[in-house]
VOBAPA-980921 format. One record per atom (N, C-alpha, C): atom name; residue number from 1; x, y, z negated. Coordinates in nm, 3 decimals. Example, Ala and Ser with C-alpha at 12.3 -4.5 7.8 and 13.67 -1.06 7.14 Angstrom:
2
  atom  seq       c1       c2       c3
     N    1    1.319   -0.569   -0.780
    CA    1    1.230   -0.450   -0.780
     C    1    1.320   -0.330   -0.780
     N    2    1.285   -0.225   -0.708
    CA    2    1.367   -0.106   -0.714
     C    2    1.290    0.003   -0.787
//
This chain:
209
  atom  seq       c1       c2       c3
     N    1    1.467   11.407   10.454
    CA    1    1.399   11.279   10.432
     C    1    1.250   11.304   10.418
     N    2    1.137   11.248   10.488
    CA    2    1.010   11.265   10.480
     C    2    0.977   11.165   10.427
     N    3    0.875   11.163   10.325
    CA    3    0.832   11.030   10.246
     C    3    0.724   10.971   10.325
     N    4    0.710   10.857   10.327
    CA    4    0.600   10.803   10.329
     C    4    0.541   10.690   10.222
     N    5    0.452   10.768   10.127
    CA    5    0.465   10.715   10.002
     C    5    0.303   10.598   10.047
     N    6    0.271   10.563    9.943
    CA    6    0.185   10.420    9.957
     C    6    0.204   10.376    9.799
     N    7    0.108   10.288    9.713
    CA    7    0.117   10.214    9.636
     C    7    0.189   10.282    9.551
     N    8    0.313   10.170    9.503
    CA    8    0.403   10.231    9.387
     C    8    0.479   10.316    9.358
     N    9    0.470   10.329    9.527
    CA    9    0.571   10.467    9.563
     C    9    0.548   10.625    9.512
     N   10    0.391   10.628    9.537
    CA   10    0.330   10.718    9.540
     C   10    0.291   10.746    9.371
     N   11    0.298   10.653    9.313
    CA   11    0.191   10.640    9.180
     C   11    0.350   10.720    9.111
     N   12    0.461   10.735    9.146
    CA   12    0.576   10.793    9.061
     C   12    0.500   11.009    9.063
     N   13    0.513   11.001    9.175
    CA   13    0.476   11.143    9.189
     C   13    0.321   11.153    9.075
     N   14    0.254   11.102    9.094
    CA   14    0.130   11.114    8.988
     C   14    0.163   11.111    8.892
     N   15    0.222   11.011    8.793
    CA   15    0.295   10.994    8.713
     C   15    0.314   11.176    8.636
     N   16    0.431   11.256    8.745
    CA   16    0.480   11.338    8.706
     C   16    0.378   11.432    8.693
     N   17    0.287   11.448    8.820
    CA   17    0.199   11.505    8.807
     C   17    0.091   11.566    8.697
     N   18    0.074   11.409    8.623
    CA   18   -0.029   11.420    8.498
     C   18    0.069   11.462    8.426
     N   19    0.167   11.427    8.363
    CA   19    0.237   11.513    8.289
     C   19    0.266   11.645    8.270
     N   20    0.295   11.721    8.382
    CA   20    0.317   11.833    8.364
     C   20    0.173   11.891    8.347
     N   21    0.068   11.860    8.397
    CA   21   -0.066   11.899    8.399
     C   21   -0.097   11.920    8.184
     N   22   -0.059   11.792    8.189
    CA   22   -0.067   11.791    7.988
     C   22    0.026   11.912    7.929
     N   23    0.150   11.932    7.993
    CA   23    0.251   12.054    7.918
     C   23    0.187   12.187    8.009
     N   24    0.125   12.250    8.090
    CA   24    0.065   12.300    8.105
     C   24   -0.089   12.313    8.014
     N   25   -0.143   12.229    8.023
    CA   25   -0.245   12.209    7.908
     C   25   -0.175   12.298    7.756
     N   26   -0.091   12.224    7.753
    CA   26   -0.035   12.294    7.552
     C   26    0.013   12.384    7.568
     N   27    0.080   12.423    7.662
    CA   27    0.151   12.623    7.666
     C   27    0.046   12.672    7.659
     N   28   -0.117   12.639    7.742
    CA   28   -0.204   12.731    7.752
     C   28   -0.248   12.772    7.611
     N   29   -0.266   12.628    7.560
    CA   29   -0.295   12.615    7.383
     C   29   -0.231   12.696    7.315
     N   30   -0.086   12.677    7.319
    CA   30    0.016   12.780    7.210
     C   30   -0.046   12.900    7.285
     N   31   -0.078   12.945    7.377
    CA   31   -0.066   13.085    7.382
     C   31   -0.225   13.164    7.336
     N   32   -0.322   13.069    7.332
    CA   32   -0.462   13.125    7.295
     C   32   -0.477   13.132    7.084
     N   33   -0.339   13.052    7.065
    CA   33   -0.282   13.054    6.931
     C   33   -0.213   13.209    6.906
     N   34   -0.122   13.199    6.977
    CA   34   -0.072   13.372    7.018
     C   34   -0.116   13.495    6.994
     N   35   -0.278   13.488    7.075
    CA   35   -0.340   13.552    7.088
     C   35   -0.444   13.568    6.985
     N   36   -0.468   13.467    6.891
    CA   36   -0.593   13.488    6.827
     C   36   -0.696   13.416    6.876
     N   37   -0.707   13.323    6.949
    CA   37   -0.806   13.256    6.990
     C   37   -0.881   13.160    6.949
     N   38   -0.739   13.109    6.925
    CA   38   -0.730   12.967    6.832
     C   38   -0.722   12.942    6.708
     N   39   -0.764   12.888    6.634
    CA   39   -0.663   12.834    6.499
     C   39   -0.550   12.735    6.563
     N   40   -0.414   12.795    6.431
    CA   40   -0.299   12.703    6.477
     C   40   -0.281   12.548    6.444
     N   41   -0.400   12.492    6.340
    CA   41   -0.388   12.382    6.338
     C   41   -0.491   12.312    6.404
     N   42   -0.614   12.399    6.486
    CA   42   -0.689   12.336    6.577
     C   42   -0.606   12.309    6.708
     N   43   -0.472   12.381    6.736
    CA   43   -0.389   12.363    6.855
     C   43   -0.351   12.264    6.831
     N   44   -0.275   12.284    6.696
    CA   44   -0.143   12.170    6.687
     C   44   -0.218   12.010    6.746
     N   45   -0.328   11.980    6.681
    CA   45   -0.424   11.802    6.674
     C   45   -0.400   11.859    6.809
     N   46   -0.445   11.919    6.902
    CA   46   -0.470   11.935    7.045
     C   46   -0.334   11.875    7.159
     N   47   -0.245   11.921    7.088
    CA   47   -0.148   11.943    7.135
     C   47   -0.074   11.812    7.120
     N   48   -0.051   11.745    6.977
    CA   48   -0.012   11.628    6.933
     C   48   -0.080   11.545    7.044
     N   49   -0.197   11.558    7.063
    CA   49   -0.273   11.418    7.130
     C   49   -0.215   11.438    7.301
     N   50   -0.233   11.546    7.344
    CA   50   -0.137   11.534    7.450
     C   50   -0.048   11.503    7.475
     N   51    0.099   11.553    7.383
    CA   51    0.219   11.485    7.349
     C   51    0.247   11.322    7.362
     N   52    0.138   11.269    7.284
    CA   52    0.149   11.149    7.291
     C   52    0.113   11.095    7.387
     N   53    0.005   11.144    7.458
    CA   53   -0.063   11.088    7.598
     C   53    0.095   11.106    7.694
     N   54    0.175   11.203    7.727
    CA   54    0.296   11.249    7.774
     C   54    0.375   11.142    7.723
     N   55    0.392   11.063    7.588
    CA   55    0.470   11.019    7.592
     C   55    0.444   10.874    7.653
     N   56    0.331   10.854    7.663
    CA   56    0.309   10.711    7.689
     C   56    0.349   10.706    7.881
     N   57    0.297   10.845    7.929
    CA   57    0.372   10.830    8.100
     C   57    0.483   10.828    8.095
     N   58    0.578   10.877    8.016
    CA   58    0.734   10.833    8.048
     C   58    0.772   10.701    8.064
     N   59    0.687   10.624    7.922
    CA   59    0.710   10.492    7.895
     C   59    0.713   10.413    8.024
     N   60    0.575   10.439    8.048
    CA   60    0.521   10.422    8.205
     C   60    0.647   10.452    8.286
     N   61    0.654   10.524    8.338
    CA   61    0.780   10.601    8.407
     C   61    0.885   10.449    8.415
     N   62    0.976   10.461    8.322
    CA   62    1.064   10.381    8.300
     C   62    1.032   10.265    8.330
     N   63    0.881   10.212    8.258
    CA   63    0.878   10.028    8.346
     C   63    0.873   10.032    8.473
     N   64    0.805   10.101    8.533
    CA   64    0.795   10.112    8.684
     C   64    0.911   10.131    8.713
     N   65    1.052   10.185    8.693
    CA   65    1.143   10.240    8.792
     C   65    1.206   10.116    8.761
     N   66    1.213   10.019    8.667
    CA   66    1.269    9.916    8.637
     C   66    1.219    9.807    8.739
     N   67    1.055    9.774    8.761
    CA   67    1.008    9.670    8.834
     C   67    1.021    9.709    8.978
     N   68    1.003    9.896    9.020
    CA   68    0.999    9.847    9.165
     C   68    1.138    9.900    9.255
     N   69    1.157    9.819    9.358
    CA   69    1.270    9.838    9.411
     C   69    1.256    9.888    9.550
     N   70    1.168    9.970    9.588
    CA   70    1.206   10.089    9.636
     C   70    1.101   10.256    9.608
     N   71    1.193   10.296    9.557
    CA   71    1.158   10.453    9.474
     C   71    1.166   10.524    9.580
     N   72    1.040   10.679    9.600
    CA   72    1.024   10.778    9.696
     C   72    1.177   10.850    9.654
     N   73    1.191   10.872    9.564
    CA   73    1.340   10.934    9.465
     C   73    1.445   10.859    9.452
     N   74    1.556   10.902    9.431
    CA   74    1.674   10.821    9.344
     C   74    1.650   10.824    9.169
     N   75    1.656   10.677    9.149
    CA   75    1.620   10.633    9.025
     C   75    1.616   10.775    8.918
     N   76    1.744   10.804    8.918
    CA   76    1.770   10.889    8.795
     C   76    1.731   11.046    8.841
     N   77    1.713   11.084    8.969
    CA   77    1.621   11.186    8.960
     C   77    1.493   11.189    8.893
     N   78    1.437   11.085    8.958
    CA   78    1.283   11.061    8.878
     C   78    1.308   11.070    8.714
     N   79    1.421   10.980    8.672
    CA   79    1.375   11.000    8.551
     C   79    1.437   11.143    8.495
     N   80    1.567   11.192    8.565
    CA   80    1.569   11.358    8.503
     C   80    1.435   11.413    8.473
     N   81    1.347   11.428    8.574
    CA   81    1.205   11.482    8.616
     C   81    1.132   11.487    8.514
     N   82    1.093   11.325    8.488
    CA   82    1.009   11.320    8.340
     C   82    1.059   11.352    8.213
     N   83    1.206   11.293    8.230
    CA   83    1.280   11.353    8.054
     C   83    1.244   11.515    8.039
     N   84    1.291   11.598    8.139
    CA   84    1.291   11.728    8.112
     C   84    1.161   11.774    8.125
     N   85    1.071   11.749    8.177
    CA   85    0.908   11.779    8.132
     C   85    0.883   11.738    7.976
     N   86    0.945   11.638    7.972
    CA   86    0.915   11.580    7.827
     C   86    0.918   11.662    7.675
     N   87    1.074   11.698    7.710
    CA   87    1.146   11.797    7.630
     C   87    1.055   11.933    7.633
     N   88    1.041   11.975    7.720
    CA   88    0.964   12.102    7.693
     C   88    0.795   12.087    7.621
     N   89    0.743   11.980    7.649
    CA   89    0.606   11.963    7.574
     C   89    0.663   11.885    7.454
     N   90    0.741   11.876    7.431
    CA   90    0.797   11.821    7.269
     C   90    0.855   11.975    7.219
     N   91    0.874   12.088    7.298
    CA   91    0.943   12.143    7.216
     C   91    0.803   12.307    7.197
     N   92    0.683   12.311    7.295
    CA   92    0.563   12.342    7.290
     C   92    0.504   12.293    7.158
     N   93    0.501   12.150    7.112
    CA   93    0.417   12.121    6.995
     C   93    0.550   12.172    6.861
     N   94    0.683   12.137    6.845
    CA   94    0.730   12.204    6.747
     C   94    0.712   12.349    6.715
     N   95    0.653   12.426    6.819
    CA   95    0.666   12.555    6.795
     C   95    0.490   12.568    6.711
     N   96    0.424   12.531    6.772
    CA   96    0.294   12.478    6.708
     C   96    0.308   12.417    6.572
     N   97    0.443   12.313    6.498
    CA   97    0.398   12.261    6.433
     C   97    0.452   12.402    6.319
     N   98    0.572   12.465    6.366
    CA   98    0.663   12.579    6.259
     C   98    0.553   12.643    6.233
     N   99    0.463   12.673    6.320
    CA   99    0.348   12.829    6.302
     C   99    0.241   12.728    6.191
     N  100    0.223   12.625    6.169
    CA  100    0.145   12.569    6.077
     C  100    0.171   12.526    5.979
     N  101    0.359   12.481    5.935
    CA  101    0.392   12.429    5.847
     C  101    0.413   12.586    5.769
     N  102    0.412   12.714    5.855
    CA  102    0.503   12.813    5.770
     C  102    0.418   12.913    5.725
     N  103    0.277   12.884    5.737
    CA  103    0.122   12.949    5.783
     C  103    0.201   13.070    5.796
     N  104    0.219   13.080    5.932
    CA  104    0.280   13.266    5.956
     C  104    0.155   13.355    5.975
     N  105    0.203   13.424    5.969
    CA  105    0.060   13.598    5.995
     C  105    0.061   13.602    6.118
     N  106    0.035   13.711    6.120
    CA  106   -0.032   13.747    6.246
     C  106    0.160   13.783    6.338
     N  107    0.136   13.730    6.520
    CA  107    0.246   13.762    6.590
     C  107    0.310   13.908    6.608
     N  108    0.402   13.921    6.642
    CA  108    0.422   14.082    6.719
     C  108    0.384   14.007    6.891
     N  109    0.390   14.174    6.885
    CA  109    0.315   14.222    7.073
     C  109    0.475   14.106    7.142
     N  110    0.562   14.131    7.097
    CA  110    0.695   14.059    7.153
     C  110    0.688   13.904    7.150
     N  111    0.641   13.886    7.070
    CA  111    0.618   13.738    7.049
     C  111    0.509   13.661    7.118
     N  112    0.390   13.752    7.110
    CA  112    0.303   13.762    7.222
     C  112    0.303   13.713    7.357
     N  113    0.398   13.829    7.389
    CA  113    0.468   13.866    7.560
     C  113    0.546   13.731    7.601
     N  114    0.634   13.649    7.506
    CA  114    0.688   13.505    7.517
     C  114    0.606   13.424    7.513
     N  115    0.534   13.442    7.478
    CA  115    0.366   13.311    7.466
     C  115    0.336   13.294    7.578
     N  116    0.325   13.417    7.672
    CA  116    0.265   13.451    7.805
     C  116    0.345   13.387    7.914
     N  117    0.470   13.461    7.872
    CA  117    0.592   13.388    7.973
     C  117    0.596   13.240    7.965
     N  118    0.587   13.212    7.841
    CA  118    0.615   13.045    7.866
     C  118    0.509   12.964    7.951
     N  119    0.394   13.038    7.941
    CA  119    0.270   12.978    8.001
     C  119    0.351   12.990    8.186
     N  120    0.390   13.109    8.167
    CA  120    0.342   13.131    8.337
     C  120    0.484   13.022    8.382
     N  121    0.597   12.976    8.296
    CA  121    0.686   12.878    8.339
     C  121    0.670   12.793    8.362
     N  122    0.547   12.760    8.267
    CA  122    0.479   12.623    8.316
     C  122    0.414   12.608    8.402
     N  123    0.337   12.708    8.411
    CA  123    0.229   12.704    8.577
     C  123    0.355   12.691    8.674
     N  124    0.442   12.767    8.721
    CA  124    0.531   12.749    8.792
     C  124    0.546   12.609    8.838
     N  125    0.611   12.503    8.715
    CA  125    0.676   12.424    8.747
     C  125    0.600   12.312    8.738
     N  126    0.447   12.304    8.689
    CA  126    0.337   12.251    8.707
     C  126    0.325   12.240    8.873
     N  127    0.332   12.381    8.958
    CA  127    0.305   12.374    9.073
     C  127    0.427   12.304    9.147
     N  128    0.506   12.328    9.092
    CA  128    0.620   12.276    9.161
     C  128    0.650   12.104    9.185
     N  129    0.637   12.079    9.079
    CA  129    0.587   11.914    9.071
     C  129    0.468   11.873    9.157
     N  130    0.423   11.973    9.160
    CA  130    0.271   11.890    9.269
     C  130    0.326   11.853    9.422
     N  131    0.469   11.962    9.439
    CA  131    0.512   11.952    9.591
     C  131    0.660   11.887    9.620
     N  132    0.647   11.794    9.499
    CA  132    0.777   11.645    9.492
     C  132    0.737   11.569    9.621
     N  133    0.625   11.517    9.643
    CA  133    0.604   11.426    9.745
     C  133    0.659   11.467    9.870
     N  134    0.631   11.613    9.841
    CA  134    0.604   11.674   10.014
     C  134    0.736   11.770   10.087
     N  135    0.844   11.774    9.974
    CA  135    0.941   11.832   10.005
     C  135    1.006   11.916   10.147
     N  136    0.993   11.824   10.245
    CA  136    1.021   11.844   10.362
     C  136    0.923   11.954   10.430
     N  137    0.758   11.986   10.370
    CA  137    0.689   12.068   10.443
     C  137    0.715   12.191   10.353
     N  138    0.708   12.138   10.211
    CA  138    0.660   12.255   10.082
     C  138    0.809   12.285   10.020
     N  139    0.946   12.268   10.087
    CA  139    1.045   12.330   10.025
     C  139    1.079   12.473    9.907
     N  140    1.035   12.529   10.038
    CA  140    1.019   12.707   10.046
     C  140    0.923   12.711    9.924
     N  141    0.823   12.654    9.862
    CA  141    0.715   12.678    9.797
     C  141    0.811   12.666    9.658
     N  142    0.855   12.596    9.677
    CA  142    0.919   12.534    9.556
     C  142    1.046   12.634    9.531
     N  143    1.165   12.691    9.647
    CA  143    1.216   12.755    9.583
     C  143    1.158   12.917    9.568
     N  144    1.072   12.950    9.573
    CA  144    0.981   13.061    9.579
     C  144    0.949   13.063    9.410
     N  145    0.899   12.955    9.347
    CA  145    0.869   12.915    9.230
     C  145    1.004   12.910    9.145
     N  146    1.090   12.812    9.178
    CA  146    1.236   12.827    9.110
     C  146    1.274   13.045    9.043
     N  147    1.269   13.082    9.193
    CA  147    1.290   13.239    9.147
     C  147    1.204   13.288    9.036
     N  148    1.059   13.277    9.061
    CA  148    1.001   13.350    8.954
     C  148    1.048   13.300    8.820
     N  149    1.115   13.201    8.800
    CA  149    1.074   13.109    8.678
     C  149    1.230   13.153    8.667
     N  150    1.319   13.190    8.734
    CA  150    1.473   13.227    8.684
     C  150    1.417   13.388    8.598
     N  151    1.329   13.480    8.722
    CA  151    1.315   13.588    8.670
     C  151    1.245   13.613    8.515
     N  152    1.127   13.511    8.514
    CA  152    1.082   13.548    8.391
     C  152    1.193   13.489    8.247
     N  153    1.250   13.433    8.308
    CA  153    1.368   13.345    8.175
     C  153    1.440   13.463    8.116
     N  154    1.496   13.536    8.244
    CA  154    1.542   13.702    8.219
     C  154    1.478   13.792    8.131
     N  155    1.373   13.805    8.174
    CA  155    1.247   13.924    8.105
     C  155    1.289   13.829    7.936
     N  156    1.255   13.732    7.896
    CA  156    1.225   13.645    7.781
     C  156    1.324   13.682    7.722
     N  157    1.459   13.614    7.787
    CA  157    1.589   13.694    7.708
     C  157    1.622   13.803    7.646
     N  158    1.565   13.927    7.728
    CA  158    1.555   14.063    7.675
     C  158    1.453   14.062    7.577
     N  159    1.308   14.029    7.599
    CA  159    1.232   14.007    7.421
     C  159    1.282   13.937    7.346
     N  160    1.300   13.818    7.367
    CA  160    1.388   13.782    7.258
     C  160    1.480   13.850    7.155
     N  161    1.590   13.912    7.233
    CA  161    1.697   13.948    7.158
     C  161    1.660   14.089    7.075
     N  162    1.545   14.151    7.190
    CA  162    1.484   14.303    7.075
     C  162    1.368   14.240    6.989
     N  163    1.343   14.145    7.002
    CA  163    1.244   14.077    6.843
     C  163    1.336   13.997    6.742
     N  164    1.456   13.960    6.789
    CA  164    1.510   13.945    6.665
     C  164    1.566   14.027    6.636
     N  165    1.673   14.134    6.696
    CA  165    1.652   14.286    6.648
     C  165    1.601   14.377    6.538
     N  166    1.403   14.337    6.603
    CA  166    1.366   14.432    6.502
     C  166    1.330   14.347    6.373
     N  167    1.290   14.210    6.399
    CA  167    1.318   14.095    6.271
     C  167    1.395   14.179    6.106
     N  168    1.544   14.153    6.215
    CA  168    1.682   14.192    6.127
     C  168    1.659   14.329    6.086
     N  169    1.600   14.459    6.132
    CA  169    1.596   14.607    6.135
     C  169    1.450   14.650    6.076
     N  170    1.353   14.560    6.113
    CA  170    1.259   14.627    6.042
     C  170    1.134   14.512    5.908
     N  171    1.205   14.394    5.941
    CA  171    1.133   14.271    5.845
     C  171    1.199   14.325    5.689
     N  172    1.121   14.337    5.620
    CA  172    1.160   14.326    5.444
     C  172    1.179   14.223    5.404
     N  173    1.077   14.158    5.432
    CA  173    1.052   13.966    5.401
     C  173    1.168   13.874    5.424
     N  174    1.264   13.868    5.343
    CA  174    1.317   13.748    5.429
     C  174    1.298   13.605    5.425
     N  175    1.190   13.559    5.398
    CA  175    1.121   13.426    5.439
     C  175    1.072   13.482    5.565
     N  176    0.979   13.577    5.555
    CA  176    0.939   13.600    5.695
     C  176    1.016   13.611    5.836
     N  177    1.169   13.658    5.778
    CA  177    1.252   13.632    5.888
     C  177    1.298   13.530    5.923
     N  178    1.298   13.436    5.807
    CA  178    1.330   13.273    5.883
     C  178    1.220   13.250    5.972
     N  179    1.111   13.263    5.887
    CA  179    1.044   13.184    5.972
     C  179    0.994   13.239    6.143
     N  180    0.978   13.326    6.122
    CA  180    0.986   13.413    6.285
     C  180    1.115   13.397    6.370
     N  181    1.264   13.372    6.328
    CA  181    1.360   13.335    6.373
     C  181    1.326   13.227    6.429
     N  182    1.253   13.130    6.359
    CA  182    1.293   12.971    6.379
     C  182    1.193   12.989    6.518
     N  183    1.072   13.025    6.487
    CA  183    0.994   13.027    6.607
     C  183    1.030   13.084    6.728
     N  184    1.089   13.179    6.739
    CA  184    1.129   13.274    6.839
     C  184    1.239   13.198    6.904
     N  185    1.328   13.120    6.830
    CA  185    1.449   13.025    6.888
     C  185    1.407   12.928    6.969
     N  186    1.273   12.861    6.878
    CA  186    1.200   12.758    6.977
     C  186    1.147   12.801    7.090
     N  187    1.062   12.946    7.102
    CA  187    1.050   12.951    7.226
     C  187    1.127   12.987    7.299
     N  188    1.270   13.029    7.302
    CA  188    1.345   13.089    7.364
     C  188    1.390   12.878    7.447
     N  189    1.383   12.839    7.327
    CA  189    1.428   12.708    7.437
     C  189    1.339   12.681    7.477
     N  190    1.190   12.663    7.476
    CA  190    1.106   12.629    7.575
     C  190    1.122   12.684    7.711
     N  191    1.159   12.808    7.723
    CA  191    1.159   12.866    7.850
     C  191    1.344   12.856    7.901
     N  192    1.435   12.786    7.826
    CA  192    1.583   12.744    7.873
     C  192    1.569   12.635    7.905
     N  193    1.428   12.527    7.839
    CA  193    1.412   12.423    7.954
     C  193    1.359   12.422    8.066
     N  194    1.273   12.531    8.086
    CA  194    1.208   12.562    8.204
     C  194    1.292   12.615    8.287
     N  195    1.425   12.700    8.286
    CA  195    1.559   12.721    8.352
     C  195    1.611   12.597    8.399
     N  196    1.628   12.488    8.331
    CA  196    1.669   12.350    8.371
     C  196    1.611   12.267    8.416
     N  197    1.487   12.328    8.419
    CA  197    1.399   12.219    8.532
     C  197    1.404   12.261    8.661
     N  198    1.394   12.403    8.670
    CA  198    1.422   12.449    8.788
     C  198    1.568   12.427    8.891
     N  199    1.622   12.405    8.756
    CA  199    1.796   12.400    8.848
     C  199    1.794   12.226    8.904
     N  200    1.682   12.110    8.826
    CA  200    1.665   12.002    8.874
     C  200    1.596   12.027    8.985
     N  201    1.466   12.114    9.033
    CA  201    1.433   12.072    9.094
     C  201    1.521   12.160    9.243
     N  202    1.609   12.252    9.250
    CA  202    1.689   12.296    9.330
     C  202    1.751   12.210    9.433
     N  203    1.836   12.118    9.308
    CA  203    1.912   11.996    9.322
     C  203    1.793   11.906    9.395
     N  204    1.700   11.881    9.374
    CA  204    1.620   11.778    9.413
     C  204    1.569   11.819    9.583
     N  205    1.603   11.906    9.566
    CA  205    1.519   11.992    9.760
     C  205    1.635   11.986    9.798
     N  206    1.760   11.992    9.765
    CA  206    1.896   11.971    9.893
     C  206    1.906   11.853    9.914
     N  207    1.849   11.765    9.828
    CA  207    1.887   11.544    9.813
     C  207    1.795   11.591    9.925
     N  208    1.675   11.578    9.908
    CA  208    1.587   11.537   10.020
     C  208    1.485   11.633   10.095
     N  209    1.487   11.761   10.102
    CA  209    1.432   11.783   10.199
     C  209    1.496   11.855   10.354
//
């Protein structure tokens, strides 16, 4: 199916567009937090205001798929699309809000290395969304992107499970282990939604391109 988008048609793909552009925006944030760059509650305001800007395009999202009657997509693809972008920049600012409600110390190098990954999931699927319209030329681009973003989910899994590991093996603290648990869980789902966006957008290149 080749689109030929116009008007309202077209304004859905933007839609998604700015969105993921905003959850790209806050991974970059959590991760200059990561790193030391940032303060974590100069992210979090950062991050919140995006969130909300994100939430107001869904809103968006939904009246539009309601008023117009003919979509470049099938209804409920589009809105899979935005829900699951959604979820992951809702689950970007919780990890932001744990590191501020729990004033944690300083990260490990492991925790680090997941900061990084989550960023580059998002660039991924940032890019990947840019080539919704165009399916039929930019397939290949897209499942090219799907792979990296399966591979780094892999790599994550393995830090993960040796940072909670050394959590359990080498933390004394055990507040400190909640609270590094809780974070490390959150990002482990940030990047299991980025697994599920990819498996949407899989699904979305056999519908139509």
């Amino acid at each position: 199916m080749a689109f030929k988008l116009k008007g309202k048609e077209e304004k859905f793909f933007s839609i998604l567009e700015n969105h993921a552009a905003l959850t790209y925006e806050s991974a970059e944030m959590m991760e200059r937090v990561f790193k030391g760059d940032i303060s974590k509650e100069e992210a979090f305001l950062e991050i919140d205001t995006k969130e909300k800007a994100a939430d107001e395009l869904v809103t968006e999202t939904v009246e539009r798929l309601r008023k117009t009657f003919i979509t470049p997509m099938d209804r409920e693809d589009i809105q899979l699309l935005i829900d699951q972008l959604d979820t992951t920049l809702d689950n970007i600012k919780e990890i932001m809000d744990k590191m501020v409600m729990y004033h944690v110390g300083k990260p490990s190098d492991g925790a680090i290395r997941m900061s990084e990954i989550v960023v580059k999931c998002v660039k991924h699927i940032n890019k990947s969304i840019g080539y919704m319209g165009s399916l039929k030329k930019d397939h290949v681009k897209v499942e090219g992107r799907v792979h990296q973003v399966l591979k780094l989910e892999s790599e994550a899994d393995n830090i993960y499970h040796e940072e909670m590991a050394k959590l359990f093996t080498e933390c004394t603290d055990p507040i400190e282990i909640i609270k590094w648990k809780e974070i490390l869980s959150a990002m482990e789902d940030v990047i299991d939604g980025c697994e599920d966006l990819v498996g949407t957008f899989r699904r979305v290149v056999l519908k139509y391109a």
